[in-house]
C-alpha positions as CSV (number, residue, x, y, z in Angstrom):
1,X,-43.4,11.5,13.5
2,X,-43.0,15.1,13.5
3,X,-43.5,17.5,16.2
4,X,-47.1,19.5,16.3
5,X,-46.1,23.1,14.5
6,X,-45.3,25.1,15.2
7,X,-42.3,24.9,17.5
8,X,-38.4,26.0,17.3
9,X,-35.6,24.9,15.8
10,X,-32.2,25.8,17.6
11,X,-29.4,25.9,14.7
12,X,-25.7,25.9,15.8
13,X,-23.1,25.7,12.8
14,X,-19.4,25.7,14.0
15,X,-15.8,25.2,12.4
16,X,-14.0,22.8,15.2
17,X,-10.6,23.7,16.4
18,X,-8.0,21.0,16.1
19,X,-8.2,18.3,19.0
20,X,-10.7,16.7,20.4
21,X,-9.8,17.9,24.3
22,X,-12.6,16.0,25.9
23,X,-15.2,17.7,23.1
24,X,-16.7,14.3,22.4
25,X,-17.7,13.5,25.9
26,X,-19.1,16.6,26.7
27,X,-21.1,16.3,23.2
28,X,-22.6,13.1,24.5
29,X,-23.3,14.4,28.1
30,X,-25.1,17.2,26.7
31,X,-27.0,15.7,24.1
32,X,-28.4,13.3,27.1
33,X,-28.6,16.0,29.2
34,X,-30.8,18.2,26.9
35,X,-33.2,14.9,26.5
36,X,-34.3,15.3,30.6
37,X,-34.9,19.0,29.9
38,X,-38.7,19.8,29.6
39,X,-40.1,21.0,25.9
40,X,-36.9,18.8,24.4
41,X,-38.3,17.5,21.1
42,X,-34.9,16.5,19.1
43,X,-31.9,16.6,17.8
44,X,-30.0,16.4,14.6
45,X,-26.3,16.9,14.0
46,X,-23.8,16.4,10.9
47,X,-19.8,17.2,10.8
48,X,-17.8,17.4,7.2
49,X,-13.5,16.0,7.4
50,X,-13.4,19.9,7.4
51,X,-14.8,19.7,11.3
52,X,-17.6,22.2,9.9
53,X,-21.1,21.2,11.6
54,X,-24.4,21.7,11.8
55,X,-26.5,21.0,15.2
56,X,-30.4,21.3,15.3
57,X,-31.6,21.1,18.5
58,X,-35.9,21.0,18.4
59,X,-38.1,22.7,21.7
60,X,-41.6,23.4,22.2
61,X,-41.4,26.9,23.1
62,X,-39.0,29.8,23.2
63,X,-39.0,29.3,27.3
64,X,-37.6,25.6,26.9
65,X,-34.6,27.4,25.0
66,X,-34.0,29.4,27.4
67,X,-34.1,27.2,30.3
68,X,-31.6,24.8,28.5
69,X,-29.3,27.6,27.3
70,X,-28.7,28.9,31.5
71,X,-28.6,25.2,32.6
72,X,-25.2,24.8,34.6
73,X,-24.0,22.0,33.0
74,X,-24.8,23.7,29.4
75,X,-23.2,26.8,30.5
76,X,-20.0,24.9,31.1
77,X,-20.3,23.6,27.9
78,X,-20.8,26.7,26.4
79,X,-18.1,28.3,27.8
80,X,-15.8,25.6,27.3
81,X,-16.5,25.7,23.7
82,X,-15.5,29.1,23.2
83,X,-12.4,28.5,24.7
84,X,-11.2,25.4,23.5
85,X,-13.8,23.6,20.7
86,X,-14.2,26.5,18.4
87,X,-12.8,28.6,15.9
88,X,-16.1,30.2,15.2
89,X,-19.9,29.3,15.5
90,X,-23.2,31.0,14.5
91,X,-26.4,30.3,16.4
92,X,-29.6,30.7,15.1
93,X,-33.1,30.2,16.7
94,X,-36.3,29.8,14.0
95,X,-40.0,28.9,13.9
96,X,-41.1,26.4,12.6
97,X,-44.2,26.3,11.0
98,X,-44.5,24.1,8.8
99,X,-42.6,20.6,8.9
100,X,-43.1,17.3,6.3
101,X,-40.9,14.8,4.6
102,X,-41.1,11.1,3.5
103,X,-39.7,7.8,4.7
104,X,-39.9,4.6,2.5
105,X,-39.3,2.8,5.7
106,X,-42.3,3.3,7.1
């Protein structure tokens, strides 16, 4: 089920440097970690051979972004990933107001 619009879609698109370097684990941890923080509503995430990928992270309000993006553990993450994970990244933070699909499973 979707979330109640509107809310915000939080969209990270990177190239990966070569190497993983401890990347994956972190990816987990923060993944989990971002699932405890309050206004969390979901996460998406795809990666080509290339190493390009695409990361939407969902929140309730612009707040909830905020609070996530100065959490300690993030900030690590954040800064390690400029260092070490990435050749280049682009973030984007959107609106959503309007959300639908279809599933055949349901």
């Amino acid at each position: 089920m979707e979330p109640k619009t509107p809310y915000y879609a939080v969209i990270f698109s990177a190239q990966r440097a070569e190497g993983d370097n401890g990347y994956a684990e972190m990816a987990g941890r923060m993944e989990e970690l971002a699932k405890t923080m309050p206004g969390y509503l979901g996460f998406e995430s795809a990666r080509g051979v290339d190493g390009f990928g695409i990361a939407v992270s969902y929140w309730e309000s612009e707040e909830a972004i905020a609070n996530w993006k100065k959490h300690a553990d993030h900030a690590e993450a954040q800064r390690r990933g400029r260092a070490e994970w990435y050749e280049n990244y682009e973030l984007r933070v959107a609106r959503v107001e309007r959300a639908y699909g279809m599933n055949k499973a349901r």
